[in-house]
Residue frames as qw, qx, qy, qz and C-alpha x, y, z in Angstrom:
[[0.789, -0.231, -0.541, -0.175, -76.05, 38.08, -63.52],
 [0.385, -0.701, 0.421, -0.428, -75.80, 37.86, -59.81],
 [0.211, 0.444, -0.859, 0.140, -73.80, 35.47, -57.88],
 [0.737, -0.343, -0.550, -0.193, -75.61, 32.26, -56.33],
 [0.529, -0.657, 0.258, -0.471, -76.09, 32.84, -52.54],
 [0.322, 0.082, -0.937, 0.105, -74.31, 30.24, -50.63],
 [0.641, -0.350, -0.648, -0.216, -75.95, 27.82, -48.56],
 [0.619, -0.715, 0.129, -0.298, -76.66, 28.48, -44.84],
 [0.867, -0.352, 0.252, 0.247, -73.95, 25.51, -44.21],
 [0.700, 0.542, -0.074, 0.458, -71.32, 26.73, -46.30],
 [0.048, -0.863, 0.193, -0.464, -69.97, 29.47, -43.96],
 [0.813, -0.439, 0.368, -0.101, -69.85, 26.80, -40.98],
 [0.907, 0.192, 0.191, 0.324, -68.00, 24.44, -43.29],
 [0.444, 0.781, -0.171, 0.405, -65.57, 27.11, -44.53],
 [0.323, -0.654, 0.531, -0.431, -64.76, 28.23, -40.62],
 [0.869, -0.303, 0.340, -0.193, -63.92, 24.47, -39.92],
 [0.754, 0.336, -0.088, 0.558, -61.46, 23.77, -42.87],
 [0.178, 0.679, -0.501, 0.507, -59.77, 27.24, -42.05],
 [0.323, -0.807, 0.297, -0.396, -59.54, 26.02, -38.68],
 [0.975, 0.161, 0.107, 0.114, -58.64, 22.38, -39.49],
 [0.755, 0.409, -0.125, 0.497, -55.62, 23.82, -41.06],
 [0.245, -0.830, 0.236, -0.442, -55.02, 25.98, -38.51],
 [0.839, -0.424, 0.283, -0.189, -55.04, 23.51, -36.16],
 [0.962, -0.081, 0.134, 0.226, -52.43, 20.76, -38.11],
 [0.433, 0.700, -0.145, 0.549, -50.46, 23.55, -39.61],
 [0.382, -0.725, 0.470, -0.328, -49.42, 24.25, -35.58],
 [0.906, -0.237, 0.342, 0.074, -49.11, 20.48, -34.79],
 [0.890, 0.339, 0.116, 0.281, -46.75, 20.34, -37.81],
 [0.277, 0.851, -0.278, 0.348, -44.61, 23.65, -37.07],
 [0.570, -0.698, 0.389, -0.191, -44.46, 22.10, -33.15],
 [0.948, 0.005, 0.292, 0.124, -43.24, 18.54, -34.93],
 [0.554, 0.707, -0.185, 0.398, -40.67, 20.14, -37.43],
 [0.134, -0.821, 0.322, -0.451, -39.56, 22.04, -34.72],
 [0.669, -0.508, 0.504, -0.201, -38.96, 19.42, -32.19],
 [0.923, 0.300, 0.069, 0.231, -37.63, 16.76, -35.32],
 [0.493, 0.687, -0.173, 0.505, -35.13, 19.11, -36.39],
 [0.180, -0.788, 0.487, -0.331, -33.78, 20.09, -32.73],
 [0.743, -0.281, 0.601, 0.086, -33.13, 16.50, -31.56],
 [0.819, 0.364, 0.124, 0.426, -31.28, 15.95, -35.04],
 [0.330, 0.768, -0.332, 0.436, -29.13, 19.10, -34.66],
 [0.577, -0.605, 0.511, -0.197, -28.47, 17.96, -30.48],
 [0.866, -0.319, 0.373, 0.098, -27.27, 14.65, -31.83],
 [0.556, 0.751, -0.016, 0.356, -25.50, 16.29, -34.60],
 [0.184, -0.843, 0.189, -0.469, -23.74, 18.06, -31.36],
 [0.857, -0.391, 0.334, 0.016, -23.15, 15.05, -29.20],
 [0.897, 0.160, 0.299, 0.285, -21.22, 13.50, -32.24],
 [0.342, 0.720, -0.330, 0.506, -19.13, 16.50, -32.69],
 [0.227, -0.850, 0.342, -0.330, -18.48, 16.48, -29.32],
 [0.979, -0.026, 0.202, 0.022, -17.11, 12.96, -29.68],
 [0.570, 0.754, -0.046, 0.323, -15.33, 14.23, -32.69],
 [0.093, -0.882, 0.245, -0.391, -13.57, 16.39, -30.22],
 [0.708, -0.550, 0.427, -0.117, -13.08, 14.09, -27.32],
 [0.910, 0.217, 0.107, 0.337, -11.17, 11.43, -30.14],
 [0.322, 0.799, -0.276, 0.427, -9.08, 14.38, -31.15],
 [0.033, -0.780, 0.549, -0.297, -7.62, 14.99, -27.63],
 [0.902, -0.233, 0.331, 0.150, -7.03, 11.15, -26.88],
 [0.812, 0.522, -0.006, 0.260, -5.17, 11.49, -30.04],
 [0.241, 0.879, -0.233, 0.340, -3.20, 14.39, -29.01],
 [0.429, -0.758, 0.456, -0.181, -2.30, 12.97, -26.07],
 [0.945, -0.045, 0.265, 0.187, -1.07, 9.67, -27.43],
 [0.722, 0.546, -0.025, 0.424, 1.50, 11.71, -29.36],
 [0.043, -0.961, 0.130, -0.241, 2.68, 13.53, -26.60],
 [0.482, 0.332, -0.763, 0.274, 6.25, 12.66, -25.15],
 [0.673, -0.414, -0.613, 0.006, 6.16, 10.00, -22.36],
 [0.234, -0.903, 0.222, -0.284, 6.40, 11.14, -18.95],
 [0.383, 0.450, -0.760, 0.270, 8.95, 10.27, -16.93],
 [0.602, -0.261, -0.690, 0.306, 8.85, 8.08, -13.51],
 [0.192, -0.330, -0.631, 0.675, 9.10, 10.43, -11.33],
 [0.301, -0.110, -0.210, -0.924, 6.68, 12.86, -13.42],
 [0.461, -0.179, -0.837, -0.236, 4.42, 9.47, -13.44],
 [0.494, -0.299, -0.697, 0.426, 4.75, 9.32, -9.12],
 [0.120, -0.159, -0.224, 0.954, 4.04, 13.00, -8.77],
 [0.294, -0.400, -0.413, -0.764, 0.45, 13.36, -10.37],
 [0.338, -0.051, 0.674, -0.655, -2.20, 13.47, -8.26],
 [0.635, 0.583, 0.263, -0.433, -5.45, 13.91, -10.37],
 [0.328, -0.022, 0.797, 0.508, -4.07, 11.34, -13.39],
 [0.521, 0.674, 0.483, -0.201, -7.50, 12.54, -15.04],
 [0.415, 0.882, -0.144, -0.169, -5.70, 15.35, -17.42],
 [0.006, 0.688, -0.607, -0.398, -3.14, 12.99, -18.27],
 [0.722, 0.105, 0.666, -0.157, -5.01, 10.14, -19.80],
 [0.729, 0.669, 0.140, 0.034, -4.17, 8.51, -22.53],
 [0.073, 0.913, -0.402, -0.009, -0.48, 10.10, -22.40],
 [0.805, 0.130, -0.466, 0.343, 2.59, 7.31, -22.96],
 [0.434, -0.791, 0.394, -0.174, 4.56, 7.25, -19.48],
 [0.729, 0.304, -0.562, 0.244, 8.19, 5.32, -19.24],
 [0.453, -0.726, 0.381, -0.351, 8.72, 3.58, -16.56],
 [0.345, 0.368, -0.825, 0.256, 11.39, 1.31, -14.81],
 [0.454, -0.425, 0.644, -0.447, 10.54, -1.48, -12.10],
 [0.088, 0.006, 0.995, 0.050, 9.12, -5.57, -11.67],
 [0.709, -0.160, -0.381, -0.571, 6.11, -7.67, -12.41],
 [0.470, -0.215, 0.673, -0.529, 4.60, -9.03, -9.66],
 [0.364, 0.086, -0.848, -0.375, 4.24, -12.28, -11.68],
 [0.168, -0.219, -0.961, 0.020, 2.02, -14.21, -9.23],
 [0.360, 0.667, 0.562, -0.332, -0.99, -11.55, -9.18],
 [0.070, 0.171, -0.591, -0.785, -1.26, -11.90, -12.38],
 [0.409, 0.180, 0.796, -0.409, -4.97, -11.67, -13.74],
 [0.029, 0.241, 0.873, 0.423, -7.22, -13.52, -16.72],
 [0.432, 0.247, 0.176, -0.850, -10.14, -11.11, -17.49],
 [0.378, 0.286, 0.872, 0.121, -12.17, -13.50, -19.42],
 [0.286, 0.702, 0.619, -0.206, -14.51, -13.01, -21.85],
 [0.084, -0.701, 0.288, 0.647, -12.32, -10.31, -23.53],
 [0.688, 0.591, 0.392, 0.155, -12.23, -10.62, -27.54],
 [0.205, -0.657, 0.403, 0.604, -9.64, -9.15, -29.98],
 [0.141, 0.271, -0.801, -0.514, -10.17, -9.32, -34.00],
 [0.811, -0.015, -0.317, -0.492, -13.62, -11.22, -33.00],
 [0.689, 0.111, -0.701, 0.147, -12.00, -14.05, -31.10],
 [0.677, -0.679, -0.129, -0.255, -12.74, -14.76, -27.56],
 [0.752, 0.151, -0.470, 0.438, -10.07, -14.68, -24.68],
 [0.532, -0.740, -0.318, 0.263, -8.60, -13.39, -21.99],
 [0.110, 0.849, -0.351, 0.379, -6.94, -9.44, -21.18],
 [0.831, 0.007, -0.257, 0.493, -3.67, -10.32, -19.23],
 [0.246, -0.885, 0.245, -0.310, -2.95, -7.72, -16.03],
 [0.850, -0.134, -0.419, 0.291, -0.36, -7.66, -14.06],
 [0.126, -0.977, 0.114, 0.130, 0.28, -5.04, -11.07],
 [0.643, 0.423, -0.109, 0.629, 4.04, -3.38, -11.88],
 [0.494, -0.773, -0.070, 0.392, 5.99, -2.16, -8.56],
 [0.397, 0.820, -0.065, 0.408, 8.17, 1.06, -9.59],
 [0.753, 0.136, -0.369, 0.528, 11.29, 1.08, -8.66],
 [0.346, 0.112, -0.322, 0.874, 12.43, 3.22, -5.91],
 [0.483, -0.118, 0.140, -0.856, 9.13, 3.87, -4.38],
 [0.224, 0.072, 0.932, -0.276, 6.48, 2.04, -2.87],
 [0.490, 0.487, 0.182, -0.700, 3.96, 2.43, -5.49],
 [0.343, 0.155, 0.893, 0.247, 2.52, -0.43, -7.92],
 [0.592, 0.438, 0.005, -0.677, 0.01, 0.25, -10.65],
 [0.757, 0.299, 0.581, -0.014, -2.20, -2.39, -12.70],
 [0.059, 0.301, -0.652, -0.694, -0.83, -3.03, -16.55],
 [0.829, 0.324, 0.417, -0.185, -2.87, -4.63, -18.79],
 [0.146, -0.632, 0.475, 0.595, -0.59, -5.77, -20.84],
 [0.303, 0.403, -0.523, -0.686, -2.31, -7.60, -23.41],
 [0.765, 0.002, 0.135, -0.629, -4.39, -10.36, -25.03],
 [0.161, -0.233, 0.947, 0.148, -4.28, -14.25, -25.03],
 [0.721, -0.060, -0.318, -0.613, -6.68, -16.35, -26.68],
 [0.544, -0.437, 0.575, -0.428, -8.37, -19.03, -24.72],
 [0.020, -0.042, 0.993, 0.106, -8.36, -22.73, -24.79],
 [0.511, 0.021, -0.208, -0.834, -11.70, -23.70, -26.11],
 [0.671, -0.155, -0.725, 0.021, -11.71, -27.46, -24.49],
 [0.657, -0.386, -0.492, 0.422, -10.49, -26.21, -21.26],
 [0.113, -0.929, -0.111, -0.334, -11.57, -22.69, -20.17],
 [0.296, -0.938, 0.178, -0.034, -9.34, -22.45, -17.36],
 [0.772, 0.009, 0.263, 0.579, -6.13, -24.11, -19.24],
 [0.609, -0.557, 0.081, 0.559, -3.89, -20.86, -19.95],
 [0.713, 0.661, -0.106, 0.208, -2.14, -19.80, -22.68],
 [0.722, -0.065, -0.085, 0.683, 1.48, -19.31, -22.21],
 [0.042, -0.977, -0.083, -0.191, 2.67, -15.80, -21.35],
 [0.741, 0.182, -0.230, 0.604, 6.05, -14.79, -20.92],
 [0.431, -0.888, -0.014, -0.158, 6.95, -12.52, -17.73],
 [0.456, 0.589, -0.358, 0.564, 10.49, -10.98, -17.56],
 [0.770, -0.254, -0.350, 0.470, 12.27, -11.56, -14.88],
 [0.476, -0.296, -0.159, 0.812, 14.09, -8.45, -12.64],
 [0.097, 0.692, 0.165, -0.696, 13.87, -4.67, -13.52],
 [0.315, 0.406, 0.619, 0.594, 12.65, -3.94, -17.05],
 [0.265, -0.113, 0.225, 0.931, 11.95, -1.43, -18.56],
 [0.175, 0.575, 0.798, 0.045, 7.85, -0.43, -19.53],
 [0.048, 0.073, -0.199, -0.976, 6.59, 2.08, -21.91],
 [0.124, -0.422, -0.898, 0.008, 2.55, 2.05, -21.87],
 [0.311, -0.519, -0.242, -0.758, -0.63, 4.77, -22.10],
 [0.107, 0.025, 0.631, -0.768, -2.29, 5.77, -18.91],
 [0.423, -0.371, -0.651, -0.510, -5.63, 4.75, -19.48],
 [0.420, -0.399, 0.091, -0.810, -8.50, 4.13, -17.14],
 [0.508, -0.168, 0.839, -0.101, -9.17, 0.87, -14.43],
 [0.066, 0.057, 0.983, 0.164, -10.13, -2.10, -16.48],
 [0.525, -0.138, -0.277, -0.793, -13.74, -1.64, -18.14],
 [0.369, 0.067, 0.882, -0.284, -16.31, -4.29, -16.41],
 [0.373, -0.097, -0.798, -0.464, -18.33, -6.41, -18.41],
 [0.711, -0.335, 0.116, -0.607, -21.94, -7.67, -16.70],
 [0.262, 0.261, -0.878, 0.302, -21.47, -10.11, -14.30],
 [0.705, -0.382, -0.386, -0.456, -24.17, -12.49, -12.74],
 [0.799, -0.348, -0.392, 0.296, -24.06, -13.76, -9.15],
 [0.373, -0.928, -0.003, -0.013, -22.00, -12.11, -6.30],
 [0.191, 0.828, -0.510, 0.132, -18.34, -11.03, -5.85],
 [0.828, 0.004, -0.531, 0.182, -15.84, -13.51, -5.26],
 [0.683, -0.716, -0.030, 0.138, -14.38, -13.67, -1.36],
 [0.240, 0.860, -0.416, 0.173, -11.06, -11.42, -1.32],
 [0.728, 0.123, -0.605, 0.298, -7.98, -13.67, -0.26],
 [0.525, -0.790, -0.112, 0.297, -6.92, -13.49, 3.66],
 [0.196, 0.932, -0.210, 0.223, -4.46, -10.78, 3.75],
 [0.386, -0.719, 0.516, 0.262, -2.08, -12.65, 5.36],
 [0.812, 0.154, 0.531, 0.188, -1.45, -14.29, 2.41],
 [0.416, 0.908, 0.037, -0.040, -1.12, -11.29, 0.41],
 [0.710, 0.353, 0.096, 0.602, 2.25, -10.05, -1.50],
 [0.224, -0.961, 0.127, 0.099, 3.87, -7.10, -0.12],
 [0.708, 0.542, -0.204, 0.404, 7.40, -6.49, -2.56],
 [0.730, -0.503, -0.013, 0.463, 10.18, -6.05, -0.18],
 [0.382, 0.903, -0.112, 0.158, 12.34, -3.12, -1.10],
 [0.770, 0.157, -0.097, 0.611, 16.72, -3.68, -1.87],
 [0.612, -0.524, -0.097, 0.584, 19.14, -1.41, -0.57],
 [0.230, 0.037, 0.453, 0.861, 18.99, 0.26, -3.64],
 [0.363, 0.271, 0.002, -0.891, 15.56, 0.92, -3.69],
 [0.453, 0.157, -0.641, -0.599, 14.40, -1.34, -6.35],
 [0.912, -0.135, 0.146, -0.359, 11.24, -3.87, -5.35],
 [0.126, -0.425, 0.895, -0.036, 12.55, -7.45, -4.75],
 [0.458, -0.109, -0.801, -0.369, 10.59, -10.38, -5.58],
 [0.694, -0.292, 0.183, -0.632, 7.02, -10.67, -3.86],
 [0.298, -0.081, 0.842, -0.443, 6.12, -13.18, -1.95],
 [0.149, -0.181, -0.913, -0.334, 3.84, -15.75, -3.64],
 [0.459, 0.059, 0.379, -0.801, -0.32, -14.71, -2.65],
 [0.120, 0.429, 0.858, 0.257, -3.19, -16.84, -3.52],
 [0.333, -0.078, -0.394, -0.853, -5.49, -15.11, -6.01],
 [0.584, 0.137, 0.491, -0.632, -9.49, -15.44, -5.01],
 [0.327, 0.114, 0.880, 0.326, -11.04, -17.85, -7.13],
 [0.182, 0.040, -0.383, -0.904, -13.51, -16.66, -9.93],
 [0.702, 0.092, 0.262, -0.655, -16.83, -17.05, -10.07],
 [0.784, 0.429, -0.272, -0.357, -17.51, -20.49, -11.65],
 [0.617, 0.458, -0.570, 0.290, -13.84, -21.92, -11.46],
 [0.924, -0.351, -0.153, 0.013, -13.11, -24.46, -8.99],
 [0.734, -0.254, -0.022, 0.629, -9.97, -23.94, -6.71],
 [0.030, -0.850, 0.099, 0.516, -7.94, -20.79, -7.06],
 [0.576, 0.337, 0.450, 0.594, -7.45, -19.38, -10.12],
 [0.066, -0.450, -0.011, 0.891, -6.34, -15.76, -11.64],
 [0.013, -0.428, -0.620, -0.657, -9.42, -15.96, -14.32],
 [0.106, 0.331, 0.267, -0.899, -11.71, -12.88, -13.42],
 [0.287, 0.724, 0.584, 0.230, -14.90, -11.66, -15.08],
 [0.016, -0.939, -0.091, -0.331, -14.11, -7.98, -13.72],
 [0.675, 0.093, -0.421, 0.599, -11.54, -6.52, -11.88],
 [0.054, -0.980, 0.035, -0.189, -12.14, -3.52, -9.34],
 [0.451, 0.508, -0.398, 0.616, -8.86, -2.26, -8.09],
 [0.341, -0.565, 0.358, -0.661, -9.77, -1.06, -4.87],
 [0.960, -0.135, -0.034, -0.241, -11.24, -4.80, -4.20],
 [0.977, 0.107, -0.143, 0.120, -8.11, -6.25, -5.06],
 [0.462, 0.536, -0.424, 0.565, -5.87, -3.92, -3.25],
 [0.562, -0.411, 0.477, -0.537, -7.54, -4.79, -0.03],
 [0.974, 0.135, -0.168, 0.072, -7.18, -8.97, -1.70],
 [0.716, 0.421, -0.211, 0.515, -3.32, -8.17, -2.19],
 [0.560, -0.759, -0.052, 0.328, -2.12, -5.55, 0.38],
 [0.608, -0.059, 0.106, 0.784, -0.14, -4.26, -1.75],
 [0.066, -0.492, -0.076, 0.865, 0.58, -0.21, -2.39],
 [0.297, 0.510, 0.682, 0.430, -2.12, -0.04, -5.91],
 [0.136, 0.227, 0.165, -0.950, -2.90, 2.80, -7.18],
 [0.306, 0.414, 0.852, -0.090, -6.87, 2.74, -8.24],
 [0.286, 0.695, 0.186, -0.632, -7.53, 5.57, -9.78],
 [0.422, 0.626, -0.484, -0.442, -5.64, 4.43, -13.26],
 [0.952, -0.009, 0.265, 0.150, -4.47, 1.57, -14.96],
 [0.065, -0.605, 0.622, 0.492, -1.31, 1.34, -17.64],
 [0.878, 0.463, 0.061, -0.106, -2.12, -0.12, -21.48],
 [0.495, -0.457, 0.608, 0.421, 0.83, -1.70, -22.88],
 [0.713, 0.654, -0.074, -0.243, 1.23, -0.64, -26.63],
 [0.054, -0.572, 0.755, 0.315, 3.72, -1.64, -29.01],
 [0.547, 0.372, -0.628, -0.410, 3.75, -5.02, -30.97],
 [0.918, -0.269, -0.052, -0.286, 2.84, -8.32, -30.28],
 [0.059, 0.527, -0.688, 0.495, 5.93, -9.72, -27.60],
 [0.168, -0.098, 0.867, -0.459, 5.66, -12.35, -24.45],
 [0.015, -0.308, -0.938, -0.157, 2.85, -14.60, -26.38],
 [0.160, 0.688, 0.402, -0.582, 0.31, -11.30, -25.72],
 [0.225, 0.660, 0.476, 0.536, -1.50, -8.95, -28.80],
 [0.213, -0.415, -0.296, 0.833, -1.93, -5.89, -28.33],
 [0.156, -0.419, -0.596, -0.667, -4.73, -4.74, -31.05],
 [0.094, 0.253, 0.636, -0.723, -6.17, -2.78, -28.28],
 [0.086, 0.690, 0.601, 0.395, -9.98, -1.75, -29.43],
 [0.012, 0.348, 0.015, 0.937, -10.56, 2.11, -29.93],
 [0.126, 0.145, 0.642, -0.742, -12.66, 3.46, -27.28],
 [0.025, 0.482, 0.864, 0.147, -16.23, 2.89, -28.04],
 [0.093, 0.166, 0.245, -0.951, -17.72, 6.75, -28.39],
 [0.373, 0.574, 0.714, -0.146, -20.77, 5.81, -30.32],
 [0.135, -0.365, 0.448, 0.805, -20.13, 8.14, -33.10],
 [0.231, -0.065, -0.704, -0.669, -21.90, 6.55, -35.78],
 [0.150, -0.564, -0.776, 0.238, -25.05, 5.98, -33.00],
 [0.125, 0.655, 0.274, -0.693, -25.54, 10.01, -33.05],
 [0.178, 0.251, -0.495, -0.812, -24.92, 10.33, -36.79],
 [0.190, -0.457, -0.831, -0.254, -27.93, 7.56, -37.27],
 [0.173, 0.498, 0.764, 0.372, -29.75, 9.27, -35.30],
 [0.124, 0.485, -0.150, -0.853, -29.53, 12.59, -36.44],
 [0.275, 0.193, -0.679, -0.653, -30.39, 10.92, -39.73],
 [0.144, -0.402, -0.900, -0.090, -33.61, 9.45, -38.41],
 [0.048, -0.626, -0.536, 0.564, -34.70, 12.30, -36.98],
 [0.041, -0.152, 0.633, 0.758, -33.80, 14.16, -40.24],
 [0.139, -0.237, -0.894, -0.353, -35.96, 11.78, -42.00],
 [0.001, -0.643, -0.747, 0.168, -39.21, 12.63, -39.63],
 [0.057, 0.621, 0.195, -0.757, -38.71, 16.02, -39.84],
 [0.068, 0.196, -0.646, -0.734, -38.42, 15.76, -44.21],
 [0.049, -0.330, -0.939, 0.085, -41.68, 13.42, -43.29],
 [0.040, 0.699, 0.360, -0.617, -43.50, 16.55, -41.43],
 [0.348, 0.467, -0.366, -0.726, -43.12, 18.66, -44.56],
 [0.161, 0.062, -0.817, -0.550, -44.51, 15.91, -47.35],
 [0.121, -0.483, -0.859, -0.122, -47.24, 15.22, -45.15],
 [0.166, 0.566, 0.773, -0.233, -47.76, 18.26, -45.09],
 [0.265, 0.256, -0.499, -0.785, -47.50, 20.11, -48.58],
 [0.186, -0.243, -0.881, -0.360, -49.80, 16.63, -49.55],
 [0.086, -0.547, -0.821, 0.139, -52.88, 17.02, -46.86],
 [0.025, -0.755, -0.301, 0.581, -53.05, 20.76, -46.61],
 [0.121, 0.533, -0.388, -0.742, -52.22, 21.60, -50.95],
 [0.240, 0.005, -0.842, -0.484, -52.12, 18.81, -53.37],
 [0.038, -0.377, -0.920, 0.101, -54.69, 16.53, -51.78],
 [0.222, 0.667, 0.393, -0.593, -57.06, 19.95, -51.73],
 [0.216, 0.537, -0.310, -0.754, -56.28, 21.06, -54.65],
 [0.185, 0.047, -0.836, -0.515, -56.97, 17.87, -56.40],
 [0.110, 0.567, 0.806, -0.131, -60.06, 17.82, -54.95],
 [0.196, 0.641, -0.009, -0.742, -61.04, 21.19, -56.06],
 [0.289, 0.371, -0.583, -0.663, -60.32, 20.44, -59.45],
 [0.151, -0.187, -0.846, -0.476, -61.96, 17.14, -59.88],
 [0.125, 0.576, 0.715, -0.377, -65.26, 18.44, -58.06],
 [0.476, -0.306, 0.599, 0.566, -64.58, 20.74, -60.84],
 [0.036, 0.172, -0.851, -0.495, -64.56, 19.05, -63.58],
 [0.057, 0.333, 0.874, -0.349, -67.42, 17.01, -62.20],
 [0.180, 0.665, 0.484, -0.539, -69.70, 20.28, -62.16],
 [0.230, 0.494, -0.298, -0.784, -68.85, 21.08, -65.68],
 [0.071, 0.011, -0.956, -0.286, -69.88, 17.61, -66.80],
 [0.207, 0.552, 0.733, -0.340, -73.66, 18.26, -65.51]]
């Protein structure tokens, strides 16, 4: 028995599925392909996070430098993060009240204060920890205890003070003759500054050391005094002079590349199911029940 001729439109129809699937079978190797490389690049970012935690770690365990190791860097970049002991005063009256700062969830204020190093004319910003604020009266204080003469100050090298967004325009820097400039003792060691008036904050009536942001460079043309700008100093250790110290871990976004890697994942596992279903099952189950169908006539 000879086979039934197909139909003048069958042949057309045949070349138009094969090329149908041509056609989504590319769109679906170009979509795998591009799903799966932006999940292995942010699979990559978040090792290289991985990495960058490691060598903060390493350097927080390394031994502190010393003062004059401290006064000799130039480029502090390849020693961030590293403890450094050092020996001089606290310029107690520019002392400043980042605001807005939080610790544990609770709102308050980070607590800086520059620190002049003994025997040299060279100050650098501490941050030496956190107060919570008064919640009746923003620009009521908290107590804060600030040692008196040369002391002693172990503390990570970190980077200036992070800024936070800030609406409106910079406050006016104090006149400079008003500024602090530590006097230096026969010995070397900084003497007690001269009293400066601190710019007033955005918002906050009269002078006051509450800040939204700090830049360093701003506030060592405010102060006149010898800042360096390129670093700050964290004070670690336990909570001490009415301050916390629960610093928060740097913020690498870790678990922002591992999501999404794992969304991109997901589209690419997507690309394959839709399409084994539109270009197998979903034919094949038409095949069979058209079938079935034609054995039922």
């Amino acid at each position: 028995m000879t086979p039934e001729p197909l139909s003048p439109s069958a042949a057309p129809r045949r070349r138009a599925g094969r090329g149908r699937f041509l056609v989504v079978t590319l769109a679906a190797v170009l979509a795998l392909a591009a799903t799966v490389s932006l999940g292995r690049w942010q699979l990559s970012r978040a090792a290289q996070k991985e990495a960058l935690q490691a060598r903060i770690d390493a350097q927080k365990q390394k031994a502190p430098l010393s003062q004059a190791e401290f006064l000799a860097l130039g480029e502090a970049v390849g020693e961030l993060h590293r403890p450094v002991h050092l020996r001089g005063l606290w310029l107690t009256a520019q002392t400043v009240y980042l605001d807005n700062r939080q610790m544990h969830g609770t709102p308050g204020f980070y607590v800086l204060t520059p620190f002049a190093l003994e025997g040299s004319e060279q100050t650098v910003m501490v941050q030496r920890g956190w107060v919570q604020r008064n919640f009746v009266d923003r620009t009521q204080l908290g107590a804060v205890e600030t040692p008196a003469g040369i002391v002693e100050l172990t503390a990570l090298i970190e980077p200036p003070p992070s800024h936070l967004f800030e609406l409106g325009s910079k406050a006016a820097p104090a006149p400079a003759a008003s500024a602090a400039v530590p006097a230096q003792t026969a010995s070397g060691a900084a003497s007690a500054p001269v009293a400066s008036g601190i710019a007033p904050a955005p918002g906050i009536q009269g002078s006051s050391p509450i800040r939204q942001n700090l830049d360093l460079e701003a506030f060592r043309a405010e102060t006149q005094l010898p800042l360096r700008t390129d670093v700050s100093l964290q004070q670690s250790g336990p909570a001490s002079e009415g301050l916390q110290r629960d610093w928060p871990a740097p913020a690498l976004g870790l678990e922002r590349h591992y999501g999404y890697a794992f969304q991109w994942f997901g589209l690419s596992a997507l690309v394959v199911i839709l399409y084994v279903w539109f270009q197998f099952i979903s034919p094949f189950r038409r095949a069979r029940r058209r079938a079935r169908d034609g054995r039922g006539l």
